[in-house]
MARGUZA-515578 format. One record per residue (C-alpha): residue in one letter; x, y, z. Coordinates in Angstrom, 2 decimals. Example, Ala and Ser with C-alpha at 12.3 -4.5 7.8 and 13.67 -1.06 7.14 Angstrom:
// MARGUZA-515578
<vogu type="a" c1="12.30" c2="-4.50" c3="7.80"/>
<vogu type="s" c1="13.67" c2="-1.06" c3="7.14"/>
END
This chain:
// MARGUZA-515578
<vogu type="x" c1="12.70" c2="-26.64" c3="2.56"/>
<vogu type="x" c1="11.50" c2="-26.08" c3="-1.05"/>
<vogu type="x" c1="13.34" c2="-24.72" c3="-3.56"/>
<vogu type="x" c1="13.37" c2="-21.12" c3="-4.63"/>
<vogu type="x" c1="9.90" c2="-20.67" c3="-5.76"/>
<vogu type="x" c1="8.02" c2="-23.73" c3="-4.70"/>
<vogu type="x" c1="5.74" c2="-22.15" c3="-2.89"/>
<vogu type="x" c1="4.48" c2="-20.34" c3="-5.91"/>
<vogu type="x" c1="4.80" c2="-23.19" c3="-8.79"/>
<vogu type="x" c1="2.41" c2="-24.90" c3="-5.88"/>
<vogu type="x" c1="0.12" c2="-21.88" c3="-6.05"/>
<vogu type="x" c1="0.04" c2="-21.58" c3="-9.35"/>
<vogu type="x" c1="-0.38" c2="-24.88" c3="-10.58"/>
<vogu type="x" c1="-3.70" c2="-25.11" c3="-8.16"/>
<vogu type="x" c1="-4.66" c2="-22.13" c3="-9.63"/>
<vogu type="x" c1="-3.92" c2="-23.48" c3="-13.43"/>
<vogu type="x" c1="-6.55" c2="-26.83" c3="-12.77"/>
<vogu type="x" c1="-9.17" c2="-24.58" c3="-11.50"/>
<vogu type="x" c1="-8.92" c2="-21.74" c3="-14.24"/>
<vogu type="x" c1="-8.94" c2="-25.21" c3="-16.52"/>
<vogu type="x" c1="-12.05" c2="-25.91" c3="-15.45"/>
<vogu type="x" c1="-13.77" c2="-22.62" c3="-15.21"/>
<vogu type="x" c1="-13.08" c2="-19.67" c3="-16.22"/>
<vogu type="x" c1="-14.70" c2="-16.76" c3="-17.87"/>
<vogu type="x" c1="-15.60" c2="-16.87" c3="-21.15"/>
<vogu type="x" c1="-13.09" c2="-15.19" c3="-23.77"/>
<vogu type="x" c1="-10.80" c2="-15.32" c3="-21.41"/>
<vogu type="x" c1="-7.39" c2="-17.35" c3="-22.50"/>
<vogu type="x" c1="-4.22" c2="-17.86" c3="-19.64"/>
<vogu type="x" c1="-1.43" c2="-20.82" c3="-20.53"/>
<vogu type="x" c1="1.45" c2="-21.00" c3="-19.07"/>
<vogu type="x" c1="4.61" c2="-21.01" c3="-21.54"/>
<vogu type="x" c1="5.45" c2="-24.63" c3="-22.83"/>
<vogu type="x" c1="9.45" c2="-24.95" c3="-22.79"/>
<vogu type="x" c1="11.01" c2="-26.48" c3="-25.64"/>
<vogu type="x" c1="11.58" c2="-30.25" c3="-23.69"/>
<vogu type="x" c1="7.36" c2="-30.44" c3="-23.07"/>
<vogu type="x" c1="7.69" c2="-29.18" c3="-19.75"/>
<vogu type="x" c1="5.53" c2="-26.42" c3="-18.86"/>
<vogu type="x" c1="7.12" c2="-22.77" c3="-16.98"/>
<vogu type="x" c1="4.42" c2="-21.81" c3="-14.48"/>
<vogu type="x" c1="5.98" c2="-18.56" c3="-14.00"/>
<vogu type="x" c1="5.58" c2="-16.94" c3="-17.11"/>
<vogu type="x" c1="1.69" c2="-17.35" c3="-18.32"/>
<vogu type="x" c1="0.13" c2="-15.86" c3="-21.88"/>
<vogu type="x" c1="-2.92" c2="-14.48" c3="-21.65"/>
<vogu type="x" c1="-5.85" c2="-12.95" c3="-23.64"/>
<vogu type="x" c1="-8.23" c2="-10.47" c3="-22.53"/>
<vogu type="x" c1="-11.67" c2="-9.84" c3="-24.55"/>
<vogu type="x" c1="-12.55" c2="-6.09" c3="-25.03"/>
<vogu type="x" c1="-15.77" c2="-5.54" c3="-22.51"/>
<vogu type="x" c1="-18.93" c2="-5.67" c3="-24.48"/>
<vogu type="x" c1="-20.17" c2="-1.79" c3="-24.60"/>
<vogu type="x" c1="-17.37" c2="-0.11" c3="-24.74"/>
<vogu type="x" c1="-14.55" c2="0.77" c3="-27.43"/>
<vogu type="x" c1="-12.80" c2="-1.91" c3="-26.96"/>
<vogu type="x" c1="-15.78" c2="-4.30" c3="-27.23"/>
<vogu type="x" c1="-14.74" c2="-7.36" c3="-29.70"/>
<vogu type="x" c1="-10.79" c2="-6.89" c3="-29.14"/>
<vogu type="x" c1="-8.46" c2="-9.11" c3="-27.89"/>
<vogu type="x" c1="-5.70" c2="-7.90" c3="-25.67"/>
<vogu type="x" c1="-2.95" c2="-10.25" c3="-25.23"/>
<vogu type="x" c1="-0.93" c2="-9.92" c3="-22.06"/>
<vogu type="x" c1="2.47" c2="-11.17" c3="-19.93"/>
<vogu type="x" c1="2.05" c2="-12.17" c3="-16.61"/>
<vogu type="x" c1="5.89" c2="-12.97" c3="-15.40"/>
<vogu type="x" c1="5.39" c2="-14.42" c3="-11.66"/>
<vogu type="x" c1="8.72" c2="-14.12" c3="-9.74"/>
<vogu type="x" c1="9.79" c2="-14.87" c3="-6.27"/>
<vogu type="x" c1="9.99" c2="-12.01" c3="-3.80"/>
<vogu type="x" c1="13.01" c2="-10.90" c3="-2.14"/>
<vogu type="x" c1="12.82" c2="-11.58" c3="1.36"/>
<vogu type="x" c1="15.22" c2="-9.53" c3="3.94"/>
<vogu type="x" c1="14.80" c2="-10.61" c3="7.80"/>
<vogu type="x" c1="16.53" c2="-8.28" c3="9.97"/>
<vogu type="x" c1="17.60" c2="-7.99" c3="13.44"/>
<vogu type="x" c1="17.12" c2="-5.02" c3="15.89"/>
<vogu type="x" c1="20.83" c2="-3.94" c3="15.32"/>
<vogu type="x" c1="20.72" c2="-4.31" c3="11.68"/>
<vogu type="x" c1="22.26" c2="-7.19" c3="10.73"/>
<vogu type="x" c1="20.90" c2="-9.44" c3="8.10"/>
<vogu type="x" c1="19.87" c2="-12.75" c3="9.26"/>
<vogu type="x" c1="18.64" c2="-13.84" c3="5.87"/>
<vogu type="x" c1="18.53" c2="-13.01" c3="2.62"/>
<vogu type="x" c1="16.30" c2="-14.84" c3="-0.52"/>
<vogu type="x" c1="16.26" c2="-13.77" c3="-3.95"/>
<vogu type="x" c1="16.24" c2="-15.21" c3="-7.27"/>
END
């Protein structure tokens, strides 16, 4: 089984190589480097250009993205919990 989150450090690192090599123009997304070297896929920095023709053309707009496991609650037809994952 892998641990909590896995699944989406897995995700998300696929998605980091492709976005590495394309992605749209003036468009910026790193994850957070810790302070050992090692990089946090779960929390990414990100810049967003201003669309061309429109007030906001030739802004940047930085951004959070915070990825987080979901909380997962299976339950029986009587109610009980059978399992339970959160972070």
């Amino acid at each position: 089984m892998e641990s909590r989150g896995g699944v989406a450090r897995c995700r998300l690192a696929e998605e980091r190589r492709e976005w590495r090599k394309r992605h749209p123009h003036g468009f910026m997304a790193k994850p957070e480097t810790l302070n050992d070297g090692s990089v946090n896929l779960m929390l990414w920095k990100c810049v967003v250009p201003g669309k061309e023709g429109t007030d906001w053309e030739g802004g940047y707009f930085p951004l959070t993205i915070i990825c987080r496991s979901t909380r997962i609650v299976f339950i029986n037809k009587l109610g009980s919990i059978l399992y339970l994952s959160s972070h």
